[in-house]
TORVO-489427 format. One record per residue: residue in one letter; x, y, z of N, C-alpha, C in turn. Coordinates in steps of 0.1 Angstrom, whole numbers, plus 2048, in hexadecimal, padded with zeros to 3 digits. Last residue first. Layout:
AXYZXYZXYZ
...
***
This chain:
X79577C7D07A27857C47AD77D7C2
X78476F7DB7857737CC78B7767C8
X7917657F078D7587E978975E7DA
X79277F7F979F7777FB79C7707EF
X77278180177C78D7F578B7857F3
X76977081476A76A8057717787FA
X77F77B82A78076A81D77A767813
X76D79182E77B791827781784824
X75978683175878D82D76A78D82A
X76077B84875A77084275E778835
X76678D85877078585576A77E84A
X74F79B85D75B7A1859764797853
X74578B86B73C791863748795854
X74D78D88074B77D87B74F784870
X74E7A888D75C7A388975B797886
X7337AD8907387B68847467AB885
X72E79A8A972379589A73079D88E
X73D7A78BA73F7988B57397948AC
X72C7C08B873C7BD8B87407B58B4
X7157B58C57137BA8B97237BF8B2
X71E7A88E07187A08D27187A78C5
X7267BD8E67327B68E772E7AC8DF
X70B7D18E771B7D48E171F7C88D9
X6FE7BD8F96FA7C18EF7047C88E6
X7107C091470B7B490D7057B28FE
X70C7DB91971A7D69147137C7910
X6F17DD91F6F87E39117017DF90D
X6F27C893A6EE7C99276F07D191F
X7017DE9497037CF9426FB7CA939
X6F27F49447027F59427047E6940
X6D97EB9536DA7F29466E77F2946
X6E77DF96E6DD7D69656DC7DE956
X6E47FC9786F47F09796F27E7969
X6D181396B6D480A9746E2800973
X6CA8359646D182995E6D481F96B
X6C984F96B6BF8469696BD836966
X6E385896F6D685A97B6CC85397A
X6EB85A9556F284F95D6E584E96B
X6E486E9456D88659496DF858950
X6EB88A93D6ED8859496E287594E
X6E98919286DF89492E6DD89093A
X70989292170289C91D6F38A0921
X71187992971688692E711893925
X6FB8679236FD86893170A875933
X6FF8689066F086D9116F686D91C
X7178648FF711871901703874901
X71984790A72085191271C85F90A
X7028408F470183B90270A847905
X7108458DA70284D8DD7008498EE
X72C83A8D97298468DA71A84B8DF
X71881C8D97238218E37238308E6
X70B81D8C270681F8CD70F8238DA
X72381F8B471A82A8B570D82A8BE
X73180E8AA7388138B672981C8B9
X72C8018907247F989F7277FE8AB
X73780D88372A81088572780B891
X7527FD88574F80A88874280E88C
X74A7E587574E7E288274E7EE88E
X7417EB85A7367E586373D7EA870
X75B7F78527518018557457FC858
X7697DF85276F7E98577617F685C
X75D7D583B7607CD84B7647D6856
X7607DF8287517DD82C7517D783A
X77C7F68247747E68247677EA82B
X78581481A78680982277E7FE820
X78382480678B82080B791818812
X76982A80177582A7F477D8257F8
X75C82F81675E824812763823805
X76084D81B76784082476583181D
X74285B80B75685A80875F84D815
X73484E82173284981073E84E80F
X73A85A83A73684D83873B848825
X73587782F741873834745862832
X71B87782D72387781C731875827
X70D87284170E86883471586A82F
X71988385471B87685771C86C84C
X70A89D84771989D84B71B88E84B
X6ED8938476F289983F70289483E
X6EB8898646E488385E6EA88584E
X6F289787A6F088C87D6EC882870
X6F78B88707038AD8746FD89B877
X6DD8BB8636EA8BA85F6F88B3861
X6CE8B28746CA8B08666D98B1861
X6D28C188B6D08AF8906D08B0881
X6D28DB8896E08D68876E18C788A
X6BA8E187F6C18E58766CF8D7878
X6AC8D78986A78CE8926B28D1881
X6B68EC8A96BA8DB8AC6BB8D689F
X6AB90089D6B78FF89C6BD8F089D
X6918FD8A46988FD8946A68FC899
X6928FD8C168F8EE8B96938EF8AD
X69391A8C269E90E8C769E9008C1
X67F9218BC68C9248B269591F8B8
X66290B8B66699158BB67C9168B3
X6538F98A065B8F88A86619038AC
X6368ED89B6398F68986448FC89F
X6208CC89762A8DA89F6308E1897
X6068B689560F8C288D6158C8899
X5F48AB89D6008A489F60B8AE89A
X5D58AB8AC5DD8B28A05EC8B48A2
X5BD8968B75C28A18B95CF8A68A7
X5B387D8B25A98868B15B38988B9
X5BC86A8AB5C086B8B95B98748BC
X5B686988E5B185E8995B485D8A7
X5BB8818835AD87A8845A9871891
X5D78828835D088B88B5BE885889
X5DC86B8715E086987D5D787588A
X5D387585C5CC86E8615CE86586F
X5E588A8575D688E8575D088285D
X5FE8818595FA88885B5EA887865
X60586B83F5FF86A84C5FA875856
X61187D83060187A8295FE873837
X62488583E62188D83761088D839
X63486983863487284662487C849
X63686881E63385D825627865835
X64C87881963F87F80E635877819
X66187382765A87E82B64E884820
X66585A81866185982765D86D82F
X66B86780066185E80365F85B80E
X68187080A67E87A80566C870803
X69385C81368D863819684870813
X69984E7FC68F84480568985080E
X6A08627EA69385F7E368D8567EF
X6BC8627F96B386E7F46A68697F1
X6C78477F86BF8518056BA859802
X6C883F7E06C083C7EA6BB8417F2
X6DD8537D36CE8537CD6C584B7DA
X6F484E7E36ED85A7E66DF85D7E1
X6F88377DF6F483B7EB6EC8497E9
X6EA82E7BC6F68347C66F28377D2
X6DD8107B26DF81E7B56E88237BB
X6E47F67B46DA7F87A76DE80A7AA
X6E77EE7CF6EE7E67C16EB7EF7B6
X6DD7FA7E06E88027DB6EE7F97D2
X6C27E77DE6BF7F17D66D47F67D4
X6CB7D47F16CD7CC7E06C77DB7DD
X6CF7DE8086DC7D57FF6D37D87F4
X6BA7E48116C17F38056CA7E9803
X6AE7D08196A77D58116B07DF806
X6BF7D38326BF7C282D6B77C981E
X6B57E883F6C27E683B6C17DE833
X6957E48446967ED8356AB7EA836
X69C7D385B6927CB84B6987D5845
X6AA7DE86D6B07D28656AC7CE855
X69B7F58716A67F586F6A87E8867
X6827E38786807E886F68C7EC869
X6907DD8966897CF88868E7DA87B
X6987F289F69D7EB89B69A7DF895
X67B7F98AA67C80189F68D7FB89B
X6747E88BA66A7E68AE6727F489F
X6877F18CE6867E38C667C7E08B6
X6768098D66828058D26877F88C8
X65E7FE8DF65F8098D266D8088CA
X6667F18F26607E88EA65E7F48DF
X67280990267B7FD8FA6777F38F4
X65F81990866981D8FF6718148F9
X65280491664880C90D65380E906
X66580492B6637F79256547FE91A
X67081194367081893566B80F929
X66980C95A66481A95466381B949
X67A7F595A6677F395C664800952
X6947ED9516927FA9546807FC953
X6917CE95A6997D89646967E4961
X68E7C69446887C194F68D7C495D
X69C7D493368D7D393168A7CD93E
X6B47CD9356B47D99346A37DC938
X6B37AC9316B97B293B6B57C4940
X6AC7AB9156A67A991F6A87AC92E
X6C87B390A6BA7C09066AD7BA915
X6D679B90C6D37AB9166CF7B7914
X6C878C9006C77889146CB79A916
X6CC7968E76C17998EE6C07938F8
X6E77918E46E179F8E26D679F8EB
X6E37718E56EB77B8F16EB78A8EE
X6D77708CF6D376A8DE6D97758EA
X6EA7748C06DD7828BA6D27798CA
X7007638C27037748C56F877A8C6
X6F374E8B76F574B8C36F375D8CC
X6E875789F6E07538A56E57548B5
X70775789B7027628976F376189F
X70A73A8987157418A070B75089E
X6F67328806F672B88C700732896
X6ED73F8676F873C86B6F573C878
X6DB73784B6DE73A8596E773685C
X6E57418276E47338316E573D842
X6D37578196DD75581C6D974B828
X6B575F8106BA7558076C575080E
X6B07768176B777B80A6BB769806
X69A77882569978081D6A1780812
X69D76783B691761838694771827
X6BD76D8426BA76283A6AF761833
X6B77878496BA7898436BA77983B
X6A47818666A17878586AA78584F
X6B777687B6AB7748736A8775867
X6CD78E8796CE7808796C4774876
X6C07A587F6C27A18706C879386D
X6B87A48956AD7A288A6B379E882
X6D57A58A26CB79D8A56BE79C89A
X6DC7BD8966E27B48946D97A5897
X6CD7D48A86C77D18956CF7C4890
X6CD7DB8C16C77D08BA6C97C98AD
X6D47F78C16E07E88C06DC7DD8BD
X6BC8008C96C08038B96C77F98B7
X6BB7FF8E66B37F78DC6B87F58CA
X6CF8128EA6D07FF8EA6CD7FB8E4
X6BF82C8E46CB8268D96D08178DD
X6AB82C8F66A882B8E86B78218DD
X6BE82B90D6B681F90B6B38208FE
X6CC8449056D583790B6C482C90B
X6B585190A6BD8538FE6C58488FD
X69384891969F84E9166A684C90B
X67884690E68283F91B68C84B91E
X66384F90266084890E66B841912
X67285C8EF66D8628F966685F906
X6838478E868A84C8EC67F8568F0
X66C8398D26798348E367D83C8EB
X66784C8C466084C8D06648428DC
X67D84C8B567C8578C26778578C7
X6788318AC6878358B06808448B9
X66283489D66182D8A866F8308B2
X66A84588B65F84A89265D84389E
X67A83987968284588067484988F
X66C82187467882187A67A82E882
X65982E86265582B86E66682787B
X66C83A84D66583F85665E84285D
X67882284368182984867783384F
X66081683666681184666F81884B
X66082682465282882C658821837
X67682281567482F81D668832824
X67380A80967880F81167781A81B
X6598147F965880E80066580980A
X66B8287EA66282C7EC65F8267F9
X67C8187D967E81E7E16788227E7
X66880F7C86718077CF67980C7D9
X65D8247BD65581F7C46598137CC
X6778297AB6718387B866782D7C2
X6758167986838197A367B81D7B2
X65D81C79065981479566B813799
X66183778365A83578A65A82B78E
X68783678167D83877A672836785
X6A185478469984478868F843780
X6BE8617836AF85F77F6AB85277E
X6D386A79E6D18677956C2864792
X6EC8857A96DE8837AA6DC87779D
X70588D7AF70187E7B26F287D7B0
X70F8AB7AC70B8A379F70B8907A4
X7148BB7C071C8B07BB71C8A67AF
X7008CA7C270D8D17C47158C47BB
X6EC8B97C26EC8C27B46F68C57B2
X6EE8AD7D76E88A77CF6EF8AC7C0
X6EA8BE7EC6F88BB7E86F98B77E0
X6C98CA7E46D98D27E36E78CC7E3
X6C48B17F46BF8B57E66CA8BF7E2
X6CE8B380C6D58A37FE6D28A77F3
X6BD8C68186CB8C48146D58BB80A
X6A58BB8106A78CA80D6B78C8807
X6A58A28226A48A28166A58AD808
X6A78AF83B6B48A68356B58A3828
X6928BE84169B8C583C6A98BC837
X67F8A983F67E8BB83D68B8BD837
X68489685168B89584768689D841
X6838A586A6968A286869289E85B
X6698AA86D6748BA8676858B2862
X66089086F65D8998646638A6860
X66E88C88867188387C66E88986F
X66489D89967089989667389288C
X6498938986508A289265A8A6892
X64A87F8A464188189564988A88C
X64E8818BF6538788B365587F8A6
X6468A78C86448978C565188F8C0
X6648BE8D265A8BA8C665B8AB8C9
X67E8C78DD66C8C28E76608BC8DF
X6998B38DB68E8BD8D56838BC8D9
X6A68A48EE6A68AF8F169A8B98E8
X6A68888E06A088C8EE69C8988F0
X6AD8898C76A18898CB69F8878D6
X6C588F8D06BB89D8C76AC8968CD
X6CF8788D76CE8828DE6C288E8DD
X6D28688C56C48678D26C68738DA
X6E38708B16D38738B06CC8718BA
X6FA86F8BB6F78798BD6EB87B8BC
X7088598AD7078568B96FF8638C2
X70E8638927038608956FD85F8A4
X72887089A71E87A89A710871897
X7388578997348648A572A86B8A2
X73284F88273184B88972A850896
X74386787373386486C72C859880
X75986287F75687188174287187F
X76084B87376184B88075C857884
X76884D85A75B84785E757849869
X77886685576E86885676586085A
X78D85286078B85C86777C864866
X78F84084D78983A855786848860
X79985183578A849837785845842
X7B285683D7A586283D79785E83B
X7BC83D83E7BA84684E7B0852848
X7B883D8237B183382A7B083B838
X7CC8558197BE8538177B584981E
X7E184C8247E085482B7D0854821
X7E882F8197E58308257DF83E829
X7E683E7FB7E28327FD7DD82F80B
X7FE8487FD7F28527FA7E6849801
X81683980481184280C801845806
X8088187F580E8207F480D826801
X8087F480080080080080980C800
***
C-alpha cells in the first residue's frame, strides 16, 4: 500500500468515525426537542430532504428513476417512517440510553429475517449471539418497569430497522446511495404528510405543531449534523475501506449515544446496575455478530481475488 493510499484510508476511516459519533447524537435531539414523535420526524425529514435536494444538484448525484423505481422506493420509505416514529416515541416514553439499546437490537432481527428474505443459509452461531442480545434487552425490560411502553416501542422500531436494511441491499445494487435516501425519505415525508389528517380524526385532537425558535434550531442542527453531514461523510469512507471495517464502527453508536445521554442529560440517575449490564451484553453480541460477519466477508473476497 502506497503513502497516498494509507493516508486516504485514515481519512476514510476518520470520517467514518465522525458519521458515527454524530449519529450517537439522535436520541438525544429527540429528547430535548419538546415537539411530539410525529413532529420530529416530519420537520427532520422537512428539511433533510430540502438539503440532499441542494447537495443533490451541487454535486451532480441526482439520478432518474422511473415510476415503478420511485414506487420501490417508495415502499421502503413507508417503513423508514414508521421506524423513525416509533424510535422517538421510545425515547419519549423512556429515555435516550434506553431508546438507543433498543435500536442495538437490529442484529438480533436480522438474524431471523434476513434468511426468511434473501434465501441465505441460517447460521446457528449468530442465533446463539441474537439470544444473548436479547437475555439483555430482557434484563433492561424487567428492571426498568417505567420504561417498558418505550422499550416495546423501542424494539418494534428495531424490527423495522432490520426489515427496510435487508431491503436497501438489493435497491443500492441498482442506484446510488445518494438516489435511495433521497426519494426513500422524500416518500417517507410525502407518507408522513397524508397521515396527518387521519391521524388527527381518530384521537380526535390535531397532531400538528408549530415549533418555537429553539426547536427550529434543534431541529436545523439535528438535520444537518445528524443526518446530512454523517451520510455523505459515511458514503465518501467507503472508497476506502471494507464493508467489515464500516459494519464493526457503526456498531460503536449506541455506545456514543449511551455516554452522551448520561453526560449531557445526565440520565446515569435513572439508569439501574441491571441497565449497564445489559447494554454491555447487547454491544458485546452486537460486536461479536459485526467481527463473524467481517471475516466471513473477507474469505470469500480472498477466495475471489
Amino acid at each position: 500500500m502506497t503513502g497516498t493510499e494509507q493516508s486516504a484510508k485514515r481519512r476514510s476511516l476518520f470520517y467514518l468515525h465522525i458519521s458515527v459519533f454524530l449519529w450517537g447524537f439522535t436520541g438525544i435531539f429527540g429528547k430535548v426537542i419538546t415537539l411530539n414523535a410525529t413532529m420530529i420526524v416530519w420537520y427532520r425529514l422537512l428539511i433533510t430532504v430540502v438539503m440532499l435536494f441542494i447537495l443533490s444538484k451541487v454535486f451532480k448525484r441526482h439520478e432518474r428513476i422511473t415510476l415503478k423505481q420511485f414506487y420501490q422506493l417508495a415502499y421502503v420509505g413507508f417503513w423508514v417512517c414508521f421506524h423513525w416514529l416509533l424510535f422517538y416515541a421510545a425515547i419519549k416514553y423512556s429515555n435516550a440510553s434506553v431508546g438507543i439499546s433498543c435500536i442495538s437490537t437490529v442484529a438480533v432481527f436480522t438474524t431471523f429475517l434476513e434468511p426468511l428474505m434473501t434465501g441465505k443459509r441460517f447460521n446457528l452461531l449468530n442465533l446463539l449471539l441474537a439470544l444473548s442480545a436479547a437475555a439483555g434487552m430482557y434484563m433492561i425490560y424487567n428492571v426498568q418497569e417505567f420504561y417498558r411502553t418505550g422499550i416495546l416501542l423501542g424494539l418494534f422500531a428495531a424490527l423495522l430497522s432490520s426489515y427496510f436494511t435487508i431491503l436497501n441491499t438489493r435497491l443500492i445494487r441498482i442506484h446510488n446511495s445518494e438516489t435511495v435516501t433521497f426519494y426513500e425519505l422524500l416518500s417517507a415525508f410525502i407518507i408522513l404528510s397524508i397521515l396527518f389528517p387521519a391521524y388527527s380524526f381518530f384521537v380526535q385532537e390535531s397532531v400538528f405543531q408549530i415549533p418555537d425558535f429553539r426547536d427550529i434550531m434543534l431541529l436545523i442542527i439535528f438535520s444537518l449534523f445528524c443526518t446530512v453531514i454523517p451520510f455523505n461523510l459515511a458514503t465518501k469512507s467507503l472508497k476506502h475501506i471494507s464493508a467489515f471495517t464500516a459494519n464493526l464502527s457503526v456498531n460503536l453508536e449506541p455506545v456514543y449515544g449511551i455516554i452522551a445521554a448520561i453526560l449531557i442529560l445526565n440520565e446515569q440517575k435513572e439508569l439501574t446496575l441491571p441497565f449497564y449490564a445489559g447494554s454491555t451484553l447487547i454491544l458485546l453480541s452486537v460486536v461479536i455478530y459485526g467481527i463473524i460477519n467481517g471475516r466471513q466477508f473477507m474469505k470469500t473476497r480472498t477466495n475471489k481475488d
